[in-house]
C-alpha positions as CSV (number, residue, x, y, z in Angstrom):
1,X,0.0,0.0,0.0
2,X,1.7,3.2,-1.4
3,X,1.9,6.3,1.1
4,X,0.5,8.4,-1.5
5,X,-0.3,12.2,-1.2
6,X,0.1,12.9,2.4
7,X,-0.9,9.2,3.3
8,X,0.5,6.9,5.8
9,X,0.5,3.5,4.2
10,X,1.1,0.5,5.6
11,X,2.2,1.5,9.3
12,X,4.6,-0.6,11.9
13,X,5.0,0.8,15.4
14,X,7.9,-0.9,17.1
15,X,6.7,-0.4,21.0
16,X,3.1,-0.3,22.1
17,X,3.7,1.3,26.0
18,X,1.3,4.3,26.7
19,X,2.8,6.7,24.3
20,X,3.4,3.9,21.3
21,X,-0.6,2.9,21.8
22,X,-1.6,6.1,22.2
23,X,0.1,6.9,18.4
24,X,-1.8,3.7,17.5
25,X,-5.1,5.4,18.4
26,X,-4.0,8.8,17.0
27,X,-2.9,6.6,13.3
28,X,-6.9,4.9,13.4
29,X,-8.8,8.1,14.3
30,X,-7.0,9.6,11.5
31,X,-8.1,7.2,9.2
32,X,-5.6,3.8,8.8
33,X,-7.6,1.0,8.5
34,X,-6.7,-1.3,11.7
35,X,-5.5,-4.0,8.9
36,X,-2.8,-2.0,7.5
37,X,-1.3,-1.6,11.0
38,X,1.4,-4.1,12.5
39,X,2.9,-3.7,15.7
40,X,6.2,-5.5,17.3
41,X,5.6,-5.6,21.0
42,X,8.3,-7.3,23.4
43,X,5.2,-8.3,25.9
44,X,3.5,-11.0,24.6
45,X,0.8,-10.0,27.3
46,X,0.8,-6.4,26.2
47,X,1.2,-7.1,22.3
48,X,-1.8,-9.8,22.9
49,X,-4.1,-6.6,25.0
50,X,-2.9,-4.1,22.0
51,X,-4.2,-5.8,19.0
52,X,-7.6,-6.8,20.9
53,X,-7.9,-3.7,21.6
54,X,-7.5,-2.2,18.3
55,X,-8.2,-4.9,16.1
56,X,-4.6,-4.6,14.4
57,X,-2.1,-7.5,13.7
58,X,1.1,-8.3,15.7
59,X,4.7,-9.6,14.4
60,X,8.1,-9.7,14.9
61,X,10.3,-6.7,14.6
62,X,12.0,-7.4,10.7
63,X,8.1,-8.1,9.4
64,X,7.2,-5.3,10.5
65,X,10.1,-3.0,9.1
66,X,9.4,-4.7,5.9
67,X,6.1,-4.2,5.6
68,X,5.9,-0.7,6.6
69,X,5.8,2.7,4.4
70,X,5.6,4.4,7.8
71,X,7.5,2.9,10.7
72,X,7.0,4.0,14.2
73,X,9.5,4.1,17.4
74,X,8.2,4.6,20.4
75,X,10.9,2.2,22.8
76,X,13.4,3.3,25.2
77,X,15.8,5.9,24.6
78,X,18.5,3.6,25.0
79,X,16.8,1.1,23.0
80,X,16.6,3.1,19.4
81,X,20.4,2.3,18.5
82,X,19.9,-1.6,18.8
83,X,16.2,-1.5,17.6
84,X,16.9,0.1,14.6
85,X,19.7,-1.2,13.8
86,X,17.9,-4.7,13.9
87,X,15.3,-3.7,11.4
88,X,17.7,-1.4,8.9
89,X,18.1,-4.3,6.7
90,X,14.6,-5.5,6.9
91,X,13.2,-1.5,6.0
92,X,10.8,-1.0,2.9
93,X,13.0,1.3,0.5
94,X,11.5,4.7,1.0
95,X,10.1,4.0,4.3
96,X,9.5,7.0,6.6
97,X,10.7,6.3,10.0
98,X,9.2,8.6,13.0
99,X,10.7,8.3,16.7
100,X,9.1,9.6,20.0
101,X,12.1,8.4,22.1
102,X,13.0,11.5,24.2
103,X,16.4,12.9,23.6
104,X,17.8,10.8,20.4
105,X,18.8,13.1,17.5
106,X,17.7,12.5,13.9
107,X,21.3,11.7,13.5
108,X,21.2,9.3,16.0
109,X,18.0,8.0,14.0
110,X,19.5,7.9,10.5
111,X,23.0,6.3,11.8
112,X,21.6,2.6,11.8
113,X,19.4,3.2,9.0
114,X,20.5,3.2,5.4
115,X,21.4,6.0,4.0
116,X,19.0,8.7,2.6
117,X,16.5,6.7,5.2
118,X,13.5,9.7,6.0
119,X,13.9,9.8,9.8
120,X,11.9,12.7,11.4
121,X,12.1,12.6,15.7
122,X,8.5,14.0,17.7
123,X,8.0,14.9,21.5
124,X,4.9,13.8,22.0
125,X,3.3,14.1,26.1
126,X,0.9,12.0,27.6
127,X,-2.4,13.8,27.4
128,X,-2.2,12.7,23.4
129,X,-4.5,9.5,24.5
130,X,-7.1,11.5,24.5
131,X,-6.3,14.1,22.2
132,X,-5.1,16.9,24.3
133,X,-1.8,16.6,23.7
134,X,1.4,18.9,22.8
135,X,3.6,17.7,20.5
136,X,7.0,19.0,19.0
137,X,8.5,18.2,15.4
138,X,11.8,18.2,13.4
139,X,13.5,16.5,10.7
140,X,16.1,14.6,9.9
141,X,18.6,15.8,7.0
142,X,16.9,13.8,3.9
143,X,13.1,14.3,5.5
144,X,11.1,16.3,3.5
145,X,8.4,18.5,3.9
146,X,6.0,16.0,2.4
147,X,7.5,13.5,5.0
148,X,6.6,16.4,8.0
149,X,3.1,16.6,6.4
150,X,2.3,13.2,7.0
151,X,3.7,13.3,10.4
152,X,1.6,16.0,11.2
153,X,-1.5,14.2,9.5
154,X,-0.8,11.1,12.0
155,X,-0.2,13.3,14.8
156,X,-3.2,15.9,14.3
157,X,-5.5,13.5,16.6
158,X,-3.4,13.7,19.4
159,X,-3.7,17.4,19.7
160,X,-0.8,20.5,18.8
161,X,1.4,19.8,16.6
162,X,4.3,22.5,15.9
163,X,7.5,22.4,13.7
164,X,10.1,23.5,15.7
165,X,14.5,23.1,15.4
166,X,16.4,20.2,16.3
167,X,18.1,22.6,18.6
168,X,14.8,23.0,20.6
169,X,13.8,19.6,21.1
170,X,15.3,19.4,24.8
171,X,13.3,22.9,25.7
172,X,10.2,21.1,24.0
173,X,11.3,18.0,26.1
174,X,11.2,20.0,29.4
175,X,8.2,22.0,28.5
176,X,5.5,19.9,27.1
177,X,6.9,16.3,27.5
178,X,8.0,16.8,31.3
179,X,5.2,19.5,32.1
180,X,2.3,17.6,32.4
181,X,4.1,15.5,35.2
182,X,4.4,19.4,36.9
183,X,1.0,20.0,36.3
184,X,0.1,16.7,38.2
185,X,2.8,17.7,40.8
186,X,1.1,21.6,41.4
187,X,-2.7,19.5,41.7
188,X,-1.5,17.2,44.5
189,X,0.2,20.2,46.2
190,X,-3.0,22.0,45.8
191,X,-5.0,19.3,47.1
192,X,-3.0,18.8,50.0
193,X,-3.1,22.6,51.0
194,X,-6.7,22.0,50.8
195,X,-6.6,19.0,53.4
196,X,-4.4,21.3,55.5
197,X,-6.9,23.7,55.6
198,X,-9.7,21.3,56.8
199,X,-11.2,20.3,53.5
200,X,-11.6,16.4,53.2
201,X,-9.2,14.3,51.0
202,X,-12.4,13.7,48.2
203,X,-13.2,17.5,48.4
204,X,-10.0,19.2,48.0
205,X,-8.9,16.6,45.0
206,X,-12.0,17.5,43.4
207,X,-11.8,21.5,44.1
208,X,-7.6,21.2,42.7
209,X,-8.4,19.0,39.4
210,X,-11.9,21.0,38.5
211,X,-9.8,24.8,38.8
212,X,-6.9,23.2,36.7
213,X,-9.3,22.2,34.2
214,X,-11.2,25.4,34.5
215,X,-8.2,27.5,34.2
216,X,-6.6,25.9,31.5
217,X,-9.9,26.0,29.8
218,X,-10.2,29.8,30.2
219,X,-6.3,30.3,29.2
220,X,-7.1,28.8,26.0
221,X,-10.8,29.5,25.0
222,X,-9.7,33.3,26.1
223,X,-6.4,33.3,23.3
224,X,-5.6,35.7,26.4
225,X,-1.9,36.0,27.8
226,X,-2.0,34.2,31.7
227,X,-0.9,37.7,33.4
228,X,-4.0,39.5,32.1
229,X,-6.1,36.4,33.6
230,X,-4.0,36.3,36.7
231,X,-4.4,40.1,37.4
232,X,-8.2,39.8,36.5
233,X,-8.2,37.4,39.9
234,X,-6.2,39.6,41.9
235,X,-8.2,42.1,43.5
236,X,-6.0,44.3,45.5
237,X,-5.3,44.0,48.8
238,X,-7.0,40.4,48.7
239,X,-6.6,36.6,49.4
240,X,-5.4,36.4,45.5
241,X,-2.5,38.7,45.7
242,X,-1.8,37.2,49.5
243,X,-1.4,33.7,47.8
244,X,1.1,35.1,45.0
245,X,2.7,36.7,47.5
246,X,3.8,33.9,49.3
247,X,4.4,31.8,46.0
248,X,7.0,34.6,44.9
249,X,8.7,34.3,48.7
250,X,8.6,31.3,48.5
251,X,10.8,30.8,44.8
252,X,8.0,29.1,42.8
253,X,8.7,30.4,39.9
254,X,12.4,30.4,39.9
255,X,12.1,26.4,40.8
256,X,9.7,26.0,37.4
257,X,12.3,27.4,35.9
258,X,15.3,25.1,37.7
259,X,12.9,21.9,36.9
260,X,12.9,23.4,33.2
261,X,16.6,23.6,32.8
262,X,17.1,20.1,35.0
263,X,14.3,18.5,32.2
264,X,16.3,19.9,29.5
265,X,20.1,19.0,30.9
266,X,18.6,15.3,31.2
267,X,17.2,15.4,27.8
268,X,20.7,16.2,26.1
269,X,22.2,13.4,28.5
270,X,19.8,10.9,27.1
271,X,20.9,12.2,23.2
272,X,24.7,12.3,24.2
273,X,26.7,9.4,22.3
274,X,27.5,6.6,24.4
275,X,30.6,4.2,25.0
276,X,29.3,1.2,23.1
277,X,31.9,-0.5,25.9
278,X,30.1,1.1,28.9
């Protein structure tokens, strides 16, 4: 089955963990009939729950490569190197090969691979399983922009999309891949102040997840910039600007900005070459 005009073809995902099922999803909403989908899964328990699920076929690694106009990573980090090398000789000439593993360079991509090999690298987050997702984009030297097209096409059901620079996939990483994780983080804190504050456990979970929601929900319905929306809370001299207050005294925002930097730091670890020996 021939990509064709922004098509996907015949697609192979090599990894079916939360991230690799939730492309699986994103490639069937979009369109891919479950048939022309194989995935290589290293769980025989979770390869067996994946294709019930989805209704799509299962095989080893090399079948899959072969078969595929559009192949899929989604493994480890610092399993892409043996992974692809395994299935280089097995790809379909012409085969567009797409990687959510956090850190690894196209060039890291397109070493195994033969050469001229498509490769374009994605930073997906989690909330892409049910379409609210924020994902990143670049490509790899001989990706095209017909090859980011289709990329985009297979990504569009998982929410953003944006094109960025290989040089700003490790911000990208510590943004939108890490943030949700500090969003998560800033709820249970919330939720906790609530208990502190005499509020049952159910209550103040409920209270924290509902204004996240709402909030989020205003910052984007609103196309408003989050100071305008924060000053609009903050009546002066109340319990608004008391709370910021002690967030600023308290270095909230300049520990966002460390976690950033840590996220980003980690990211560029992950991507660094490594010792084949170590």
């Amino acid at each position: 089955m021939p990509a064709g005009a922004g098509g996907l073809g015949t697609v192979g995902l090599l990894g079916a963990g939360v991230m690799g099922e939730a492309l699986l999803a994103a490639v069937l909403r979009g369109g891919t009939p479950p048939d022309a989908v194989l995935v290589a899964e290293p769980s025989a328990e979770r390869a067996a729950a994946v294709a019930q699920r989805h209704g799509v076929r299962t095989a080893e690694p090399s079948r899959v490569a072969e078969a595929s106009d559009t192949l899929l990573v989604a493994v480890k980090p610092k399993d892409v190197p043996a992974v692809l090398a395994a299935v280089a000789d097995h790809l379909r000439p012409g085969a567009l090969v797409v990687s959510v593993a956090a850190g690894v360079t196209t060039a890291a991509l397109a070493g195994p691979l033969p050469a001229g090999t498509p490769v374009v690298r994605v930073m997906p987050n989690t909330p892409a399983v049910i379409g609210k997702g924020a994902a990143a984009i670049c490509p790899g030297e001989a990706a095209t922009d017909e090859h980011l097209a289709r990329v985009e096409a297979l990504l569009a059901p998982t929410g953003l999309v944006l094109r960025v620079g290989e040089a700003d996939m490790d911000a990208v990483t510590a943004i939108s891949g890490s943030g949700p994780a500090y969003v998560f983080y800033l709820v249970d804190a919330l939720a906790e102040a609530g208990v502190l504050l005499g509020l049952t456990r159910a209550q103040a979970l409920d209270l924290a997840r509902a204004t996240f929601a709402g909030a989020a929900a205003l910052l984007e319905s609103s196309g408003e910039h989050p100071v305008v929306l924060r000053e609009r809370v903050s009546s002066p001299g109340g319990t608004t600007v008391a709370a910021l207050r002690e967030l600023d005294a308290h270095g909230v925002r300049a520990a966002v900005l460390a976690a950033a930097e840590a996220a980003r730091d980690r990211s560029r670890e992950l991507g660094a070459p490594r010792d084949p020996a170590v």
